[in-house]
Every structure is written in C-alpha cells, then in structure tokens.
N, C-alpha and C positions, 0 to 999 in steps of 0.2 A: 529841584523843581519837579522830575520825572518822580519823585519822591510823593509828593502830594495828588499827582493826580490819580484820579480814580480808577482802578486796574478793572476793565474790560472783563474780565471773567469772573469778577463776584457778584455780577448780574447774571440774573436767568432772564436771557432776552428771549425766550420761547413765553415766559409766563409776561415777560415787559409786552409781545405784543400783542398777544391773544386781551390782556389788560385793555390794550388801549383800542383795540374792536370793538370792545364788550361796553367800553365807556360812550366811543361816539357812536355806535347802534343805540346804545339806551338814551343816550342825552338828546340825538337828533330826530329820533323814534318817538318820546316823550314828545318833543316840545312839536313835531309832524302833527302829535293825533289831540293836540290842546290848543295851539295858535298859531295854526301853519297860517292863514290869511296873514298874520302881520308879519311875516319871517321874508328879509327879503327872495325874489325867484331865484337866487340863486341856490339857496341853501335845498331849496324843494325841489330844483331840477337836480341838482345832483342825488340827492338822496333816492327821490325817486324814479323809475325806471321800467321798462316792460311797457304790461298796460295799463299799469298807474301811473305812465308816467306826465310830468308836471303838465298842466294845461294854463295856457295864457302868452302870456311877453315871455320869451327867451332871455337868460344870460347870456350875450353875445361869448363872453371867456369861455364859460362852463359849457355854451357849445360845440369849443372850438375840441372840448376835452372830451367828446362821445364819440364813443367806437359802433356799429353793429351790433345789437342783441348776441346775433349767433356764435361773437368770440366766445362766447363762451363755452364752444367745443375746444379751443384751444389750449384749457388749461387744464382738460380732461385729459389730453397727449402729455401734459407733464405730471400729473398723476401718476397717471396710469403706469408711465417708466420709473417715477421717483418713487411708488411703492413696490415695484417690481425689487428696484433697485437693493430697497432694505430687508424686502421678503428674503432674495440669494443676500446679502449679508449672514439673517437669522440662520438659513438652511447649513448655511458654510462651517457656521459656529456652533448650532445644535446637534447637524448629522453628520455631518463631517469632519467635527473634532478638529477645525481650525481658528487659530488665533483671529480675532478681530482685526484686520490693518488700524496699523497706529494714527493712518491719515484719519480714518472713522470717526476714532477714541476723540482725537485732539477736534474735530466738528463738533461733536456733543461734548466738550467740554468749554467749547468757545458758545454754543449756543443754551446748555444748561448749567453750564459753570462748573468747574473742575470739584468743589464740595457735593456733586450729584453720588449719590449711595445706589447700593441695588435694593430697589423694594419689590417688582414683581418677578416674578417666579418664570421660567422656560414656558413652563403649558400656557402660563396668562399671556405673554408676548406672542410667542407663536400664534397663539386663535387669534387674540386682538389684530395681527399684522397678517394675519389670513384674511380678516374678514374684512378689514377696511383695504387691503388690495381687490379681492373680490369685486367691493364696491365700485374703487377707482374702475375695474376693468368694466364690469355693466354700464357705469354712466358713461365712461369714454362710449361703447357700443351704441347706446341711447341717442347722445348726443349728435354723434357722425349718421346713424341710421334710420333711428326713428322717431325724432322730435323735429317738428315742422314750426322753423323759425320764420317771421316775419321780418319782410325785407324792410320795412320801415321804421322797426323799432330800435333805441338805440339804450345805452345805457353808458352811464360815465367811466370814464376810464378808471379811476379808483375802484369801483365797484367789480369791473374786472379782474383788476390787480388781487382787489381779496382774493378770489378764488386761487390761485397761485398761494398765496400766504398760508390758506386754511387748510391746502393739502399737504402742504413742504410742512408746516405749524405739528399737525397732530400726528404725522409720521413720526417726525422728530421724538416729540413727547413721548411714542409710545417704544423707543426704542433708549429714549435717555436715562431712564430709569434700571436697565433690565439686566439680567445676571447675560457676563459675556461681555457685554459694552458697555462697561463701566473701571476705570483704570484699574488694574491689579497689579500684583507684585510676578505678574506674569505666571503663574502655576495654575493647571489648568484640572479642574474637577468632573467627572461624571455628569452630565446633566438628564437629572428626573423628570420624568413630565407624567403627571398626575390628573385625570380628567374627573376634576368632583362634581356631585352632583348641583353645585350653585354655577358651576361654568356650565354646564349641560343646558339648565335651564334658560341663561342668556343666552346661548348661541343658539338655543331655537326661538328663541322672543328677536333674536336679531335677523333670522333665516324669514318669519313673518313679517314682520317689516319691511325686510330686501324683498319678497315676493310681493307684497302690495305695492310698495312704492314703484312699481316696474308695471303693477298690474296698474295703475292711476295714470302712470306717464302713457300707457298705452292707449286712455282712452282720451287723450287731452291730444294726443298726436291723430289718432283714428278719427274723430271730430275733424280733421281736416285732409283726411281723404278718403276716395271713392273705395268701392271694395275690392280693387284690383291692387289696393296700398299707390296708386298714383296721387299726385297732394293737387288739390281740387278749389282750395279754398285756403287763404291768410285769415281770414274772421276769429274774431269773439262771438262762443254761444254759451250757453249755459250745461257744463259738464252734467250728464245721468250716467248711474251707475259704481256698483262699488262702491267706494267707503265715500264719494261722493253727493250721497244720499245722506249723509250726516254731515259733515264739512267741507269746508273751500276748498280747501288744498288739505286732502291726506298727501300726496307726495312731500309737503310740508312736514305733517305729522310725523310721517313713519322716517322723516330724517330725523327727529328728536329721537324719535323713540330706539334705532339704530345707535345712535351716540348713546342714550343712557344704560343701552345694555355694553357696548364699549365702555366705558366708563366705570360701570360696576364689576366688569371681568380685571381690569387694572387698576382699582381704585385705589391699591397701597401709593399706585405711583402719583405723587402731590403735584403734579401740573396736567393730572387728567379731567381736573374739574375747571380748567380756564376755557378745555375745549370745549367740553358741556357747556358750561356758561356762554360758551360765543354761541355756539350751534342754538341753544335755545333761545337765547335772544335773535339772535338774525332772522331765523326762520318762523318764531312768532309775529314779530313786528313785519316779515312779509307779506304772510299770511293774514293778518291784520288787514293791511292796505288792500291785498288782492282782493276780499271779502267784502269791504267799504263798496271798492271797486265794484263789483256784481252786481251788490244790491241797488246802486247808484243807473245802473247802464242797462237792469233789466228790470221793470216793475214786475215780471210773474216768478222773481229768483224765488227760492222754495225758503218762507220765513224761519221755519224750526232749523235749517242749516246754523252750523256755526264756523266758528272761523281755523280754528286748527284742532282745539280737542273735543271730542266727540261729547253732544251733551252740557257742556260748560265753557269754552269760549269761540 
C-alpha cells in the first residue's frame, strides 16, 4: 500500500504553489475585468481589496475572513528575518567555508525535491540573495515607518496570507538550486565568484528600480501628511509626480521590473520563472484595478497615464 502512494519529494511544491498563484490571479483577474457584474459578491470581495475594494451587498462569510489593510506590515517582520536567515546560511557557506546544516539540505529537498541539481553559480546567489534581502529590509522599513495605512480598509485574509507564501516561495527558490545547498557526497570545493558584465548590468537595472519604487511609496505616503511628516489625512487624491506622470502605480512597475532582473541574474535556476510569472501577474492585474479605480473616482485623472507600463498599458 505505502508502495503505491505517491512519495512527497518527487514533487517540486515551491514550483506546485507559485503554479497555483499564477492560475487563480489569472483565472480570477480574467474573469474580474470581463464579467465581474455576473460573478457572485463573493468572489469580488475577496479578490478585491484596498481601494478597489468590492462595492455593494457584502458576503456575510468572506466578511467574517478580512483582516486590516495594514497586516500587511506583518509579513514584512517575516521577510525581513526569513531573508536575513538565508543571507547567514550563504555567508557561513561562501566565506566561511562551512558545510550546509543537513537540517537546510533535507528543507530544500522536501520543498524542491531531492532530483534538484546546482545550476547557479556563488556570485549569482549571493547578489540575487543580497538584493531580495535588501528589499525585504526597505519594505519592512516602508511599511512600519512611512506608508500611512487606512483604518478602514480591509482586505481578505487569503490575500494576506500570499504575502507570507511570496516571500518564504522566492527565497527558497533562489537558494534551491545553488552550488553549496544542494546534496553532495560531502567534499567541499573553492568557491569562485565572478562579477560579469551581464550581472553588472542587472544589479544596476535592479538598484533603479529599488530607488524609484521607494521614491513612488514616498509620494503616495507624503500625499497624507503635513510637512512636519505628522499624517493629516486617510484620503484618495490623485498622485503627481515622478514616474507618476506616466503610470498608476510605478511602485507596481518597478516591482516587476526588480524580479526580472532577479530572474535574469538566476535564470539557469528552473523555478526562477514561476516567481516572475507570479510577481508579473499579481502586480499587473493590481495595477489594473487600482487604474480603473482612478479613473472611475476622479474625472480630471490625467488621460495619457497608463496603468503599469509606461506608454503601453
């Protein structure tokens, strides 16, 4: 009997759930911006959120399932340590010439399946797990310091939860693949780290990004307070300013564009494109809605804006 059933480790559950993100953002996303009038309130109060969130009759369930907007500082605090966490893993193992703990090895073999190979290289992990800690560390900052959450907004508990998933998801991934942490016959080799000129250039395509998307949250936060930085106002007004002047949400934008140069610095490793695929869908079909959203709430919103890429949508 134990014979037959299906052994738990020849599944890659990093690539199963990042999969199953990518499906219900696109299926629900879809079917939101084509026939959400006939879809019942339930499916559109969950999905959506913020301040697009659903207007009309309440799901009494789906509302018993909404948290605060502002959780979503809270999963910044696990970020923030669950990258820390793997950044001293990399350091222990690249500069310090120490073995992996077996506990690590057997995690990433439970969560990308024990047939996981090394495809990138020291210098590629290392920057990739530099730069998405970075990041965890700025938005944790952002989130606790300078974004001014409204107390009335809430957003469903699932959508929460992503957040947890998306950060525990892409660490994993970008650490499942890498020479170091991936099972060996135990004998341990020199590690090279090589900074060529195609990592050069993402990591400053990604350094532009991380400073816009910082420079956007700053004006969307600043829009609600005085010039003393005391928060003065909960309102919607129409962001000026910045890449603002071309799209709804750059802070949207430059999170794509942050993953695709992630993504091209690690891209031998084959579960770096489910996080693409998530990060790009999620944060277009936001973007989207938040866009609708504007134009819907302000008649003088500026017509040539578009909705996440500059120019084209």
């Amino acid at each position: 009997m134990l014979g037959g059933l299906l052994d738990l480790r020849s599944i890659n559950l990093i690539n199963f759930l990042f999969t199953q993100l990518i499906v219900v953002i696109v299926v629900l996303g879809v079917l939101i911006a084509t026939i959400e009038k006939y879809l019942p309130s339930a499916i559109s109060q969950t999905f959506r959120y913020g301040k697009h969130a659903h207007k009309g009759q309440a799901d009494r369930f789906v509302s018993l399932l909404e948290v605060p907007k502002s959780w979503f500082k809270h999963f910044y605090i696990f970020a923030a340590l669950w990258s820390a966490s793997a950044f001293y893993f990399m350091v222990n193992a690249y500069f310090a010439g120490k073995v992996t703990p077996g506990y690590v090895i057997d995690f990433l073999d439970i969560m990308a399946t024990t047939k996981r190979t090394v495809r990138t290289s020291p210098t590629e992990t290392m920057v990739a797990l530099m730069l998405i800690t970075m990041q965890c560390w700025r938005r944790f900052y952002e989130t606790w310091f300078v974004q001014v959450f409204s107390n009335r907004l809430k957003i469903n508990l699932s959508a929460y939860l992503v957040g947890y998933v998306h950060y525990f998801g892409t660490i994993v991934v970008i650490l499942s693949q890498a020479e170091g942490f991936v099972r060996t016959d135990g004998s341990l080799l020199p590690y090279r780290f090589e900074l060529s000129p195609r990592i050069a250039l993402w990591v400053a395509i990604f350094f532009y990004a991380w400073q816009y998307q910082f420079q956007s949250n700053l004006i969307l936060a600043n829009m609600r307070k005085d010039r003393t930085g005391q928060v003065v106002s909960q309102k919607h007004s129409i962001p000026r300013g910045g890449y603002f002047e071309l799209i709804s949400s750059p802070h949207m934008f430059f999170e794509i564009v942050m993953y695709v140069a992630l993504y091209v610095i690690i891209a031998r490793n084959t579960s770096a494109i489910y996080v693409l695929a998530w990060v790009l869908s999620n944060q277009v079909m936001n973007a989207w809605l938040t866009h609708q959203w504007y134009r819907e709430n302000f008649k003088d919103y500026p017509p040539a804006r578009r909705a996440v890429f500059p120019y084209v949508l």
